[in-house]
C-alpha positions in Angstrom: -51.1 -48.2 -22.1 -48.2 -50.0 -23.9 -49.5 -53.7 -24.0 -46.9 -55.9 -25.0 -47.8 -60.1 -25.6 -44.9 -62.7 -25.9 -46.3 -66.0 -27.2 -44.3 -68.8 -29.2 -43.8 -72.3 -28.7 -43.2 -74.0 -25.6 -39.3 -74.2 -24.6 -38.8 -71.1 -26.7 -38.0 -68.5 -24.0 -42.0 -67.3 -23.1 -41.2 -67.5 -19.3 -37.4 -66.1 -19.5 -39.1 -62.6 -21.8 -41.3 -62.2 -19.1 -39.2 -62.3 -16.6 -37.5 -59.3 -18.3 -40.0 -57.3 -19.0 -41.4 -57.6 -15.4 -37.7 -56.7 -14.5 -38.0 -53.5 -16.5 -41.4 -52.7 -14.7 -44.2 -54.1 -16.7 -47.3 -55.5 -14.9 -46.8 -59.4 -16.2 -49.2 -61.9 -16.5 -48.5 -65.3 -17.2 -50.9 -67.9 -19.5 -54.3 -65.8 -19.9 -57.0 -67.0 -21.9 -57.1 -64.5 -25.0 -60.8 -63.6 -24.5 -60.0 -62.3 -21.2 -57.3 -59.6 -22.3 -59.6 -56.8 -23.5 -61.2 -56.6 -19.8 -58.0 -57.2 -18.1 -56.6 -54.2 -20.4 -59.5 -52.1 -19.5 -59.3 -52.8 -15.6 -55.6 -52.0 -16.1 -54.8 -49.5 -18.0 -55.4 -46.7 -15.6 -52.9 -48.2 -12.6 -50.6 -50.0 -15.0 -49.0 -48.0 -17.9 -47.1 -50.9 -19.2 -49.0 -55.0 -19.4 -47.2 -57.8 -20.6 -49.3 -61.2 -21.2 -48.4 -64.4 -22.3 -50.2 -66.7 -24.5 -49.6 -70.3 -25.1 -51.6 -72.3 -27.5 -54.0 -73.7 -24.8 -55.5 -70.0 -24.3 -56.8 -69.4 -28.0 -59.8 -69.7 -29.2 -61.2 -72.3 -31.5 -62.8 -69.7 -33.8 -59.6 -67.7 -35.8 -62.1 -65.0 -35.9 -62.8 -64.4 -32.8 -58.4 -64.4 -31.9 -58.4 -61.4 -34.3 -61.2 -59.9 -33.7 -59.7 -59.4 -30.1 -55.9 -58.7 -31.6 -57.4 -56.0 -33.3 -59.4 -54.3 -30.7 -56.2 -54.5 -28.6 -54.4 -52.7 -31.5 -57.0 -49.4 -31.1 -55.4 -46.0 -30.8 -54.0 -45.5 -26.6 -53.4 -49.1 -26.4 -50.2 -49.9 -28.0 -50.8 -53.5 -28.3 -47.9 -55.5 -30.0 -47.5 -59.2 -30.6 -43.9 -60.8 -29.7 -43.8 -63.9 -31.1 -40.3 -67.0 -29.9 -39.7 -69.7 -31.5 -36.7 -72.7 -32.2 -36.1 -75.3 -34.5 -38.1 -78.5 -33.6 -34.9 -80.2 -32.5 -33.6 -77.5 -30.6 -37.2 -77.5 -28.7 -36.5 -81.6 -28.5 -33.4 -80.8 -26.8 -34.3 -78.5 -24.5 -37.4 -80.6 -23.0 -34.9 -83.6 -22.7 -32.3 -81.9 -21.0 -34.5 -79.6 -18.4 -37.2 -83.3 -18.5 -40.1 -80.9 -18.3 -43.7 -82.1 -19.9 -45.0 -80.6 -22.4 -47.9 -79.1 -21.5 -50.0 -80.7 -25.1 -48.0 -83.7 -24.4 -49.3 -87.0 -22.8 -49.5 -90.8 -23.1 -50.9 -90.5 -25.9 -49.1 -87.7 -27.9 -45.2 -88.1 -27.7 -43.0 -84.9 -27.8 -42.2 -84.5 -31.2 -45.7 -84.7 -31.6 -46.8 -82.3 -29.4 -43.9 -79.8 -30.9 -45.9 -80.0 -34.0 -49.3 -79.6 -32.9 -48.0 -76.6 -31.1 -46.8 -74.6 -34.4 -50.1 -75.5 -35.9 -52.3 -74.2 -33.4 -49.9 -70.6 -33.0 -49.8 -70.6 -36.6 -52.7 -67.9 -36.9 -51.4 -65.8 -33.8 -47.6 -66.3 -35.3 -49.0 -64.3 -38.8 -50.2 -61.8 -36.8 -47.1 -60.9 -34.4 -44.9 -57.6 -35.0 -41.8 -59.1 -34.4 -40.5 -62.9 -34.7 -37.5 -63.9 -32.7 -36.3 -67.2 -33.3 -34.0 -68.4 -30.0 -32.7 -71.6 -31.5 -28.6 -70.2 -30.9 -29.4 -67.8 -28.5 -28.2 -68.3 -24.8 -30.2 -66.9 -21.9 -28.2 -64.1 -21.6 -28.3 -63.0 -25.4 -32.2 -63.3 -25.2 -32.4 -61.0 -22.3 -30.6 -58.8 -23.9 -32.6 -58.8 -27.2 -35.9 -58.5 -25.3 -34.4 -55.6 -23.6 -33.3 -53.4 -26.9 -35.7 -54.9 -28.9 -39.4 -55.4 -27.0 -38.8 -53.1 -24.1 -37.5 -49.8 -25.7 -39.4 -46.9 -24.7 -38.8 -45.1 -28.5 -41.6 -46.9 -30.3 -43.1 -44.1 -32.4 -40.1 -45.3 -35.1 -39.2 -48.6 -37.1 -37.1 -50.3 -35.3 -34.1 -51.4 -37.5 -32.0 -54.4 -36.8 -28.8 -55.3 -38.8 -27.8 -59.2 -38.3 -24.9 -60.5 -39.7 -24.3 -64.5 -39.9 -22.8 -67.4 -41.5 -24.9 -69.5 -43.9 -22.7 -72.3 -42.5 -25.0 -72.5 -39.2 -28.0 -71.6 -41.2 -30.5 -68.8 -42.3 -32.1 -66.7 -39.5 -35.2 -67.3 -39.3 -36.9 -64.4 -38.0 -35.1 -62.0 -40.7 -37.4 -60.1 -42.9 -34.8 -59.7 -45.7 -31.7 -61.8 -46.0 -28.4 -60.1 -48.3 -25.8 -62.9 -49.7 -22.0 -61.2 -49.9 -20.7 -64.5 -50.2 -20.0 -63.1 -53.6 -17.5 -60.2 -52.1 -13.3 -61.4 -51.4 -13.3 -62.9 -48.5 -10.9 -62.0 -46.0 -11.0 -66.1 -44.5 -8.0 -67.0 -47.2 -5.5 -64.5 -46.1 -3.8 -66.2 -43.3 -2.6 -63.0 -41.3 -6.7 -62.0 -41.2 -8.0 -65.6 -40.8 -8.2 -65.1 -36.9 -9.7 -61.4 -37.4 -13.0 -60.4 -37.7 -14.5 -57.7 -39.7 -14.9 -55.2 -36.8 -11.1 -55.3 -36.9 -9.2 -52.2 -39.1 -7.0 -54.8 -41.1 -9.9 -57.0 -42.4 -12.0 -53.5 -43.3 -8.4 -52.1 -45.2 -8.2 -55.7 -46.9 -12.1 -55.1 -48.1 -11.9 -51.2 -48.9 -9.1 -52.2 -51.7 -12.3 -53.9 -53.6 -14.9 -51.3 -55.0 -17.4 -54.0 -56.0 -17.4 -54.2 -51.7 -18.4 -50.3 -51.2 -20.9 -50.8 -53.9 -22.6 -53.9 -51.7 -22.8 -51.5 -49.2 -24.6 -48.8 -51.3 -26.9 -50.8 -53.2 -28.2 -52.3 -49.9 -28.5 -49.1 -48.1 -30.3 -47.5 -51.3 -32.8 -50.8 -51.0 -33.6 -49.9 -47.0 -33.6 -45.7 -48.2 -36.0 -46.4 -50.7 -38.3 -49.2 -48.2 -38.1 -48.2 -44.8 -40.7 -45.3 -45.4 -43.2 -47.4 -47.0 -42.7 -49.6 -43.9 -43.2 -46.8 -41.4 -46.2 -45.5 -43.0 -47.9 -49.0 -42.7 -47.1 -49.1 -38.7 -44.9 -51.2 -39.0 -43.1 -51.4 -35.7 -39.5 -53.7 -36.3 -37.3 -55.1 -39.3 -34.8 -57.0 -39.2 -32.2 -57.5 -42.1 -29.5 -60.4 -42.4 -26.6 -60.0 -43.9 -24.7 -63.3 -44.4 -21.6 -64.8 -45.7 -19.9 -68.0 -45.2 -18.8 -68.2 -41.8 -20.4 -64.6 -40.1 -17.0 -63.6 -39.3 -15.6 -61.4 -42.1 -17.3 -59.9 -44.9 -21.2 -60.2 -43.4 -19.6 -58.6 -39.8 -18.1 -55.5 -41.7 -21.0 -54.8 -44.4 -23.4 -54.8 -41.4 -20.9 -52.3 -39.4 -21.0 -50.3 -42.2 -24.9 -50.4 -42.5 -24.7 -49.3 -39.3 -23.0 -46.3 -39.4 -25.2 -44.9 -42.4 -28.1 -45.7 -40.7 -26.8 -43.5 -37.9 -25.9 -40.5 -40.1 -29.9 -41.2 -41.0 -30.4 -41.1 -37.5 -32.5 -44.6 -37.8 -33.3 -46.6 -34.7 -31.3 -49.0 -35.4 -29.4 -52.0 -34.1 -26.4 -54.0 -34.7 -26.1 -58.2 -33.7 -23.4 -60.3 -35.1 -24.9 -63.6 -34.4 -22.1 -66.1 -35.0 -19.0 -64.2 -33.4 -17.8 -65.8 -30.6 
């Protein structure tokens, strides 16, 4: 059985990741208490090849220990179990529970929104250090979050790391479910040559413009001899996903074509891997 539970903070996307997975044929259930799941995986497992659960902070336990005592036994040989953890930035979760006017559910006349926001990382802290992937929704839209629960959570091919390369611009601020973050704000940047100003580095003139610099090529080959050299070590400690952010100032030049080229030598690796250019329009 491939067990597969999304957790995260309220107004994160819990309810919209479930809806996808039950889309893609996984046997969904929605807010169980976490002592429950090993006899609900048990009961299942024979009729249901694929569970997803969700967990909000009102189903854990008070005792840490016994949260991963359970997380453990879930992760025994033949049951696959992963941890899929969403969050946002606080005002992001403000925000949203303003514009939709939904209660939060550790909200009351007593503890005001922002309040309960922060009650709620506390309490998912321990089950947030134990989750396989993070995915931070803060500027993703509905759309771009099905479609990263789809390659990302749902892909059959999980016997490999799962590699995603992220470009971005520091400008709209670090991702923060990246596990290693490259600055090529260093490297020419295309942004001051008016004729490739509108252009973006998936187009031919802005990668010609970047080829002419060999300090660029080397970026490319210093970080790809980093993810050579670590991506083994990662795969021989189970690890399931990494994500890797490449970032200059804007995400629209130099951290777009680096990552494209990342890419492509991953591919001649043949790595899982993915590509997301977070701030292209």
């Amino acid at each position: 059985m491939r067990l597969v539970i999304v957790s995260g903070r309220s107004g994160s996307g819990k309810t919209i990741s479930l809806h996808v997975l039950e889309d893609l044929g996984y046997y969904c259930v929605d807010n169980l208490p976490v002592d429950m799941l090993p006899g609900l995986v048990s009961r299942l497992q024979d009729d249901h090849p694929r569970l997803a659960v969700s967990i909000d902070a009102r189903n854990l336990p008070s005792d840490v220990n016994v949260l991963k005592e359970v997380i453990s036994e879930l992760r025994q040989p033949g049951w696959r179990g992963e941890i899929i953890y969403l969050d946002a930035d606080p005002k992001m979760l403000l925000k949203r529970f303003s514009e939709t006017r939904r209660r939060h559910p550790l909200s009351n006349d007593e503890v005001s929104l922002q309040e309960a926001i922060e009650k709620e990382h506390d309490l998912l802290r321990p089950l947030a250090d134990m989750a396989d992937i993070t995915i931070d929704t803060s500027s993703l839209t509905h759309h771009q979050l099905c479609s990263l629960i789809r390659d990302r959570v749902a892909r059959e091919n999980t016997s490999r790391l799962q590699l995603l390369i992220q470009s971005f611009g520091f400008k709209n601020g670090m991702p923060a479910d990246a596990d290693f973050i490259f600055d090529v704000r260093c490297l020419p940047n295309p942004y001051w040559q008016a004729e490739l100003r509108a252009l973006t580095g998936t187009d031919k003139e802005v990668a010609d413009y970047l080829l002419a610099y060999p300090e660029v090529k080397q970026m490319v080959e210093d970080i790809m001899g980093f993810l050579d050299n670590w991506i083994p070590r990662f795969e021989a400690d189970n690890r399931s996903y990494l994500t890797v952010g490449i970032g200059c100032t804007g995400g629209q030049h130099r951290s777009v074509y680096i990552a494209e080229q990342l890419v492509q030598l991953a591919l001649q690796r043949q790595l899982n891997v993915q590509i997301r250019h977070r701030d292209l329009k």
